[in-house]
Every structure is written in C-alpha cells, then in structure tokens.
C-alpha positions as CSV (number, residue, x, y, z in Angstrom):
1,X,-8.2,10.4,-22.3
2,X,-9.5,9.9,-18.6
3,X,-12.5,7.8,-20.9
4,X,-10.4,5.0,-22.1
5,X,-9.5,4.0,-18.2
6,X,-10.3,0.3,-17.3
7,X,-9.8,-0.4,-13.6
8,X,-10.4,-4.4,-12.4
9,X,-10.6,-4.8,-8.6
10,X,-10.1,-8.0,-7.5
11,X,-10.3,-9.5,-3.6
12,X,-6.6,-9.4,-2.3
13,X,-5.1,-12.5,-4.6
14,X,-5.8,-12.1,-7.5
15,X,-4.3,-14.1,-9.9
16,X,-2.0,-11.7,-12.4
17,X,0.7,-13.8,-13.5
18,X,-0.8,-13.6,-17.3
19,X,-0.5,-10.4,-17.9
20,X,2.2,-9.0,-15.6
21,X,4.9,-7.2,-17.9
22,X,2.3,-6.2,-20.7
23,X,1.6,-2.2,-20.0
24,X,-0.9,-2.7,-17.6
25,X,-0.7,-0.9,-13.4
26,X,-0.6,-4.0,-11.0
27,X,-0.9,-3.1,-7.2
28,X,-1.8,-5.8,-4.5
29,X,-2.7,-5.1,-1.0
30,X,-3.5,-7.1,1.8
31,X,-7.1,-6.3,0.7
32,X,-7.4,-6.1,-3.1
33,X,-5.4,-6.1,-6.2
34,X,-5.8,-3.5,-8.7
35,X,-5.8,-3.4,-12.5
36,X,-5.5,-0.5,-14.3
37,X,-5.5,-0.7,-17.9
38,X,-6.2,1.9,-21.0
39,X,-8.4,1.0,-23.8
40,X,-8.0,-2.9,-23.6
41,X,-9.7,-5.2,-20.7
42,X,-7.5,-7.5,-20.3
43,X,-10.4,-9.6,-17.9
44,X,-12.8,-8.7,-20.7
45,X,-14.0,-12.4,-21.1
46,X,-12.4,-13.5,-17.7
47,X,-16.2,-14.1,-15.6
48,X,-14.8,-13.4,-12.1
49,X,-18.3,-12.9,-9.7
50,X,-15.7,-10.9,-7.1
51,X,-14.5,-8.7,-9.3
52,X,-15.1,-5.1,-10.0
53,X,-14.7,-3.3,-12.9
54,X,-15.2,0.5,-13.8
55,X,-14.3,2.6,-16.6
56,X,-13.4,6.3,-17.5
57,X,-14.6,8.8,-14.1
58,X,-15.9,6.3,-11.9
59,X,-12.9,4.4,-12.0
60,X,-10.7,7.9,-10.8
61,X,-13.2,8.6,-8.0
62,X,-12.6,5.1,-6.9
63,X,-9.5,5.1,-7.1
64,X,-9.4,8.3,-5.1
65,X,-11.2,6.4,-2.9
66,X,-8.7,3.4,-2.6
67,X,-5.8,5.9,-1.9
68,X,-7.3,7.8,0.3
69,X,-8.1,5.0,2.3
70,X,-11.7,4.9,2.5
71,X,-11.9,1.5,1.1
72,X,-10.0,0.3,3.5
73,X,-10.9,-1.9,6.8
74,X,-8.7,0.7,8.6
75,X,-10.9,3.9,7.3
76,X,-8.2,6.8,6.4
77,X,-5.3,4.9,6.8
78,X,-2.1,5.9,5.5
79,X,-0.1,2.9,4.7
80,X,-1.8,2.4,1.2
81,X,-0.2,5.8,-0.1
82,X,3.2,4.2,0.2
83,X,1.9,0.6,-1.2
84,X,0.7,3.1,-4.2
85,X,3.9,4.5,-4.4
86,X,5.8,1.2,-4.4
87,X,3.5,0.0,-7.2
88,X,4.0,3.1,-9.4
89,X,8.1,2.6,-8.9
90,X,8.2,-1.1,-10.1
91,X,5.7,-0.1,-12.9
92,X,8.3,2.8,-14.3
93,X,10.8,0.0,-14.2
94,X,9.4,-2.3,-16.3
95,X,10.5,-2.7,-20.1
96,X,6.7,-1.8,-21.5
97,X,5.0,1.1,-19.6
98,X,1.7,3.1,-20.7
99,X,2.6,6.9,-20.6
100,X,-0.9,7.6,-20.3
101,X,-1.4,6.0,-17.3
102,X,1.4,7.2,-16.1
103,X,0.0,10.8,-16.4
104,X,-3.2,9.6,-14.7
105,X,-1.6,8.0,-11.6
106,X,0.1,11.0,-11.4
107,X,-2.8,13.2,-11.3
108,X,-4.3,10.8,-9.0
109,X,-1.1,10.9,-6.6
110,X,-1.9,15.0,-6.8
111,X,-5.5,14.9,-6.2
112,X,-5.7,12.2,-3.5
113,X,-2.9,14.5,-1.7
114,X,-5.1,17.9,-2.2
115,X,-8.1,15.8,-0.8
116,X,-6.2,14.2,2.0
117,X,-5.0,17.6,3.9
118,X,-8.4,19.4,2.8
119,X,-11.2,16.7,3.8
120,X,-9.8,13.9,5.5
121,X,-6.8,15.2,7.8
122,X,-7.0,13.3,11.4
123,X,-9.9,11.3,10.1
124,X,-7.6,8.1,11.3
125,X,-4.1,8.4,13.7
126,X,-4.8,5.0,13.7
127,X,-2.2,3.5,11.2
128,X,-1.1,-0.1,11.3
129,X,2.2,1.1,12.6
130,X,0.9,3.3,15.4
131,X,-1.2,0.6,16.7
132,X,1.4,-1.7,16.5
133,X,3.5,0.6,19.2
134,X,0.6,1.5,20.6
135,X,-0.3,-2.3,21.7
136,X,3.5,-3.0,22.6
137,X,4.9,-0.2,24.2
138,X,1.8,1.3,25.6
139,X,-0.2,-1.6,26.5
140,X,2.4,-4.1,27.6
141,X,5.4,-1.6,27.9
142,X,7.9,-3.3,25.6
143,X,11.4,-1.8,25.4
144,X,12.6,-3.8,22.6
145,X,11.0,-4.6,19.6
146,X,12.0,-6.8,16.2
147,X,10.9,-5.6,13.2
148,X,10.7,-8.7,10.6
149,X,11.0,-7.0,6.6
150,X,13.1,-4.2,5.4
151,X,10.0,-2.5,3.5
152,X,8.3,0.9,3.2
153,X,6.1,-0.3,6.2
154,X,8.9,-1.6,8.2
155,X,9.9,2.0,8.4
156,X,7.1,3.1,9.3
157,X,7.5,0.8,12.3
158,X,10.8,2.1,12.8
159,X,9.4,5.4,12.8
160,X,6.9,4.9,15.0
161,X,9.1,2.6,18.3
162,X,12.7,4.8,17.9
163,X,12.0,6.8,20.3
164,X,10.2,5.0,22.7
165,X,11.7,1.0,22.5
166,X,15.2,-0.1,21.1
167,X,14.4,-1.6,17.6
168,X,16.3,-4.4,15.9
169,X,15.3,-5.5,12.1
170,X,15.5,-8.4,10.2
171,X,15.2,-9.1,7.1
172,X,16.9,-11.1,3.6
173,X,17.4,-7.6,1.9
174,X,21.4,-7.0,3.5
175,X,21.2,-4.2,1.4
176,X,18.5,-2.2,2.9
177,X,19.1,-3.6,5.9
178,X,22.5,-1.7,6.5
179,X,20.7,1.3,5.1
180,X,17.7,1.2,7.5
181,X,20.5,1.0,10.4
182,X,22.6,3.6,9.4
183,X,19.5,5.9,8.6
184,X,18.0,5.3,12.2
185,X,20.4,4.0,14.5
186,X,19.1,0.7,14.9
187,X,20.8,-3.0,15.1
188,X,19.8,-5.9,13.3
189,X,20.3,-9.8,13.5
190,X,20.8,-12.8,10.6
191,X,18.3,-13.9,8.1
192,X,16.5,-15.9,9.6
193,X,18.0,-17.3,12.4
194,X,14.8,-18.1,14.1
195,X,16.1,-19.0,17.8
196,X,17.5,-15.6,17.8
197,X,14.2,-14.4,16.2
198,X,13.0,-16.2,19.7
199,X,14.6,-14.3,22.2
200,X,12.7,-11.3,21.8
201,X,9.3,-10.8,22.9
202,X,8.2,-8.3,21.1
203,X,7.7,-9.0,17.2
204,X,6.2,-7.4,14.6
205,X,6.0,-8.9,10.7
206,X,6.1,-6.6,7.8
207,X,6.8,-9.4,5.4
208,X,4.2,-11.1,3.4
209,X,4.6,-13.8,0.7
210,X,3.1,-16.7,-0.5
211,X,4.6,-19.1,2.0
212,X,5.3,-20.0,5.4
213,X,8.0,-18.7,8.4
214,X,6.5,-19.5,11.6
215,X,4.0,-22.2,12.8
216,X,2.9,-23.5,16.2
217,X,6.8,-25.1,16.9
218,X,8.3,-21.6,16.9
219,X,5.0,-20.3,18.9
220,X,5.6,-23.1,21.8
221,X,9.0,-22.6,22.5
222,X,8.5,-19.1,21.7
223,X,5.9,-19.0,24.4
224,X,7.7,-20.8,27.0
225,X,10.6,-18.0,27.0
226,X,8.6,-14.9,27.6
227,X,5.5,-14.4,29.7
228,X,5.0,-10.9,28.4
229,X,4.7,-11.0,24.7
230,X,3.1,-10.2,21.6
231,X,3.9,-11.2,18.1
232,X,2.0,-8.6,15.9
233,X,1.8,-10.0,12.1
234,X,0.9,-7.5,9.4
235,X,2.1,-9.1,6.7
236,X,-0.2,-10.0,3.4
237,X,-0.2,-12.8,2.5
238,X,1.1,-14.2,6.1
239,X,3.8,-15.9,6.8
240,X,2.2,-17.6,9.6
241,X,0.7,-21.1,9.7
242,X,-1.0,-21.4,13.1
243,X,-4.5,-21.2,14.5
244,X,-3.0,-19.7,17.4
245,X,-4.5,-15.9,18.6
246,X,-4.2,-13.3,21.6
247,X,-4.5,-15.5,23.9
248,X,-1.3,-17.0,22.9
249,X,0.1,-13.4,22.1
250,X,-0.3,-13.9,18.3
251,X,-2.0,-10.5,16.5
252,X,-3.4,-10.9,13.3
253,X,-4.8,-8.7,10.5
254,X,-8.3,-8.7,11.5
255,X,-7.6,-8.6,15.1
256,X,-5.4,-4.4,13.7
257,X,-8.8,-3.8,12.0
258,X,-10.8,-4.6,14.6
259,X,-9.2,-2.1,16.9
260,X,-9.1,0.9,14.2
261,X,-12.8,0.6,13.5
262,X,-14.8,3.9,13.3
263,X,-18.2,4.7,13.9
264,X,-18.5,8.0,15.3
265,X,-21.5,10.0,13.2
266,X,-18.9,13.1,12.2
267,X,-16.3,10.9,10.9
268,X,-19.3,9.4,9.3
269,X,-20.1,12.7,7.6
270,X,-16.4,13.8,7.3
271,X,-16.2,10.6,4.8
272,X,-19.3,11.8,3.2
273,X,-17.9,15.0,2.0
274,X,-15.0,13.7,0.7
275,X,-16.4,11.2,-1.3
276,X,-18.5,13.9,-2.6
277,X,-15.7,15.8,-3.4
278,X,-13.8,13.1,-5.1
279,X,-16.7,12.7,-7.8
280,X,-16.2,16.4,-8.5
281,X,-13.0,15.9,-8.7
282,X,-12.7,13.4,-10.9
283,X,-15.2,15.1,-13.6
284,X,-12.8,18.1,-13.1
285,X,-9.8,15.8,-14.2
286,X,-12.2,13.8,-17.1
287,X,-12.7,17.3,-18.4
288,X,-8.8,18.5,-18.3
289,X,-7.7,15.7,-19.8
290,X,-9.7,15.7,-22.0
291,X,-8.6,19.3,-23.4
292,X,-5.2,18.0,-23.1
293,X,-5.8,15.2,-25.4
294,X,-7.3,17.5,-27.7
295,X,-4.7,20.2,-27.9
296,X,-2.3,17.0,-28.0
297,X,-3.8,15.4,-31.4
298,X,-4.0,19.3,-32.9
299,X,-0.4,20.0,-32.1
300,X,0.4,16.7,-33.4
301,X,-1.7,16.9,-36.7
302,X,-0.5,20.6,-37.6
303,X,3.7,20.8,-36.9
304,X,5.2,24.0,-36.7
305,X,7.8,23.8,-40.2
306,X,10.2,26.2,-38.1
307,X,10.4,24.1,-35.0
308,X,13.1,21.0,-35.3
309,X,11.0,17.7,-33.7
310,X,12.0,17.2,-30.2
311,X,12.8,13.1,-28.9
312,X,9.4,11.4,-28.2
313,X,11.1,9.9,-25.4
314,X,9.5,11.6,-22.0
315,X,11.1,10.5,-18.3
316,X,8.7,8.0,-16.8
317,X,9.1,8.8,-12.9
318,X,7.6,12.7,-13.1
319,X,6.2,12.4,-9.9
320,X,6.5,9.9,-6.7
C-alpha cells in the first residue's frame, strides 16, 4: 500500500486550486504546501524546478520529518502538528476522500508522536507562541496583548500570555470567538475596527490570507500612540504591506526564525538519530502495510458463505 504513495512539496504557495476537492491531502504552511496523493501524480507532467516529489518509504520518512518539525526553519517546533491536524479535519470533510491515505496519515500522526517523546523531546521550547510572550512580556514587559485570528495557533497564544498579560482576541469568526472567551476568560473587541486594533501596544497576528490589513498608515499612527510596542506578525501569507521592521516595532517571520535558530553540536546529533530512526520507521510501516494489504485482497477474494457482508462504509475521522 505504503508503495503507491506520491507526495509533491512545493515552496509555501503553491498553486492547488486545480485539483482541490479530487481525493488528494492538501496542507499549506507558511513554508511549503504538501501533496499527498495514491497511485496518480496529479503534477506528473506539471515541470515545477522547486518542487519535490517522492514516492512509497521516502515519502513517510519525510513526512515524518515535516511533522516532526525538522524541516522546519524553527527546528522541532510544534505548531506544524496542529496545522497537520487542521489539514487532516478539512480533508475528512470533503465529499471525495481516499481511505487509504487516510490510514496512512493516521499511522503517520502515531509514529511522528512515538518519535516525538522518544527522540526529539525538549529538542525546541522555542515555539512561535512562546517566543512571541517571551519577546512581549519578558523583554518589554507587556500586560496586555491582542491576539489577531481565532485559530489553532491563536490558542496557543492564548495559552501561552493567560497567565502572565490580560489577552483580548479578534477575529471575523463570532463563533469561535465567544468560544475562545468563554474557554479562557479572555475579552475580545469588533472585526476589524482598526482604531481600536490601535490602542493596544502589544499585537500579535495569527491570521494569514492572500490580502492585506495593515500598511504603513495604521503603523504611523499606530506608532505615535505607544512608545513601547511591538506588533509580532505570524501570519502566512501576511497580512501586512509595509517595509517597516524592529526598529519600528514590526516582527516578522524571519525575524521568529532567526531567534529560534539551533546550532548546538548535541541538538545536532539528537536530530541525527531521529532521522535515522524515522527511515526505520518508515520501512517498518512499508512492510505492515504491506501485509495488511495482502491479508485485505485474500479476505476480500475468498468470503466466508456464513458471514452476512458488513456496510463498506468505514468512519473517516479514526484518529486526530
């Protein structure tokens, strides 16, 4: 089964539009977007020099890789295990799914976990959220914080300035909104009432889209209202449109990635062990399911006369 795996890895961007809705595992990060396919290449004839594809084992380990976050900038970080998990519940919602993929994400959610808290534990504290409070509370002693976006990583931002700042969240989703203040305790304000958005100066986005919130008129004024600030923008793509930086109390991407960079020599060799394990791994899974497809077509080919044919149908979210 594992064989007839087709993973595409594309730099964050990539254009899917064509084949969305057509049984195929879409993710995209603010680094890459991911293709998983089984037994059709749907970028067979597609000549993209950026683009990586890999089939059958190598495409698990990397993938084991990917969500264990050693292909990130931000080496072991933990956010992509929730941007996974976000990606495998709008797959399961879709009209046309792939059962077998769904069994191998599954087994990958499994074996990326096993590897995780075996290989990799405290390889990076340094998650996008904890270096967001980290630079606002702990560097420039913020008390009160916006939180722009109502998703998985705007909790984790939650999470991480609760109990040391008084958050407030924003975002279009009313729905989640009241949920995410009821859950925590927190307040919010409107969608997207930017001079209220201006009185606080302490920001961090969550939010990322194809289009543009903030640009260098909201940074001015902005600017003029708070001496001690910092607007910390995770968002991918950004909703920003300004060439302003630090030095005007603007964060970026690159600025986070910077500032989680690794290079001690036992982390070094602490990532080198896992990825050995992850090829083991992933030979170990080739093999299994490859017995399982096996004892599958058998079954299948030779039915039991004294057993009444069960409904096909199986329940697509088995594991999250």
């Amino acid at each position: 089964m594992l064989n007839d795996l087709i993973l595409n890895n594309f730099p964050s961007g990539g254009q899917t539009d064509h084949i969305e809705g057509q049984r195929h595992f879409i993710m995209k990060t603010c680094q890459r977007t991911l293709v998983l396919s089984f037994e059709r290449d749907p970028f067979a004839n597609n000549f993209n020099p950026d683009k990586t594809c890999l089939r059958g084992q190598r495409a698990y380990a990397y993938l084991l890789e990917v969500i264990c976050g050693l292909k990130s900038q931000l080496l072991g970080e933990n956010e992509i295990v929730g941007q996974f998990k976000s990606a495998y519940k709008e797959y399961v919602r879709q009209e046309k799914v792939d059962t077998k993929l769904l069994l191998i994400i599954e087994k990958l959610f499994k074996d990326a976990k096993d590897i995780r808290s075996k290989y990799l534990l405290g390889l990076c504290q340094k998650t996008y959220a904890s270096i967001a409070r980290k630079q606002i509370v702990g560097a420039r002693k913020g008390e009160r914080v916006l939180i722009l976006g109502s998703g998985q990583l705007a909790e984790d931002l939650i999470n991480q300035f609760k109990k040391k700042a008084q958050v407030v969240i924003c975002a279009r989703n009313s729905d989640k909104v009241e949920r995410l203040k009821k859950e925590h305790g927190i307040d919010s304000i409107d969608w997207i009432d930017l001079k209220q958005v201006e009185t606080f100066s302490f920001i961090v986005n969550s939010i990322g889209f194809d289009g543009t919130l903030f640009e260098n008129e909201f940074f001015d004024a902005w600017e003029e209202l708070h001496a001690n600030r910092l607007f910390i923008d995770l968002g991918s793509p950004s909703i920003l449109e300004t060439e302003y930086g630090l030095d005007h109390g603007v964060m970026h991407l690159q600025d986070i990635f910077k500032l989680g960079a690794i290079h001690e020599s036992h982390k070094k060799l602490q990532i080198k062990q896992a990825k050995k394990v992850m090829e083991d791994v992933a030979s170990r899974r080739f093999h299994l399911l490859k017995t399982k497809a096996t004892r599958s077509q058998a079954t299948k080919t030779k039915p039991d006369p004294k057993v009444l044919k069960a409904p096909s149908q199986k329940s697509k979210m088995a594991y999250v």
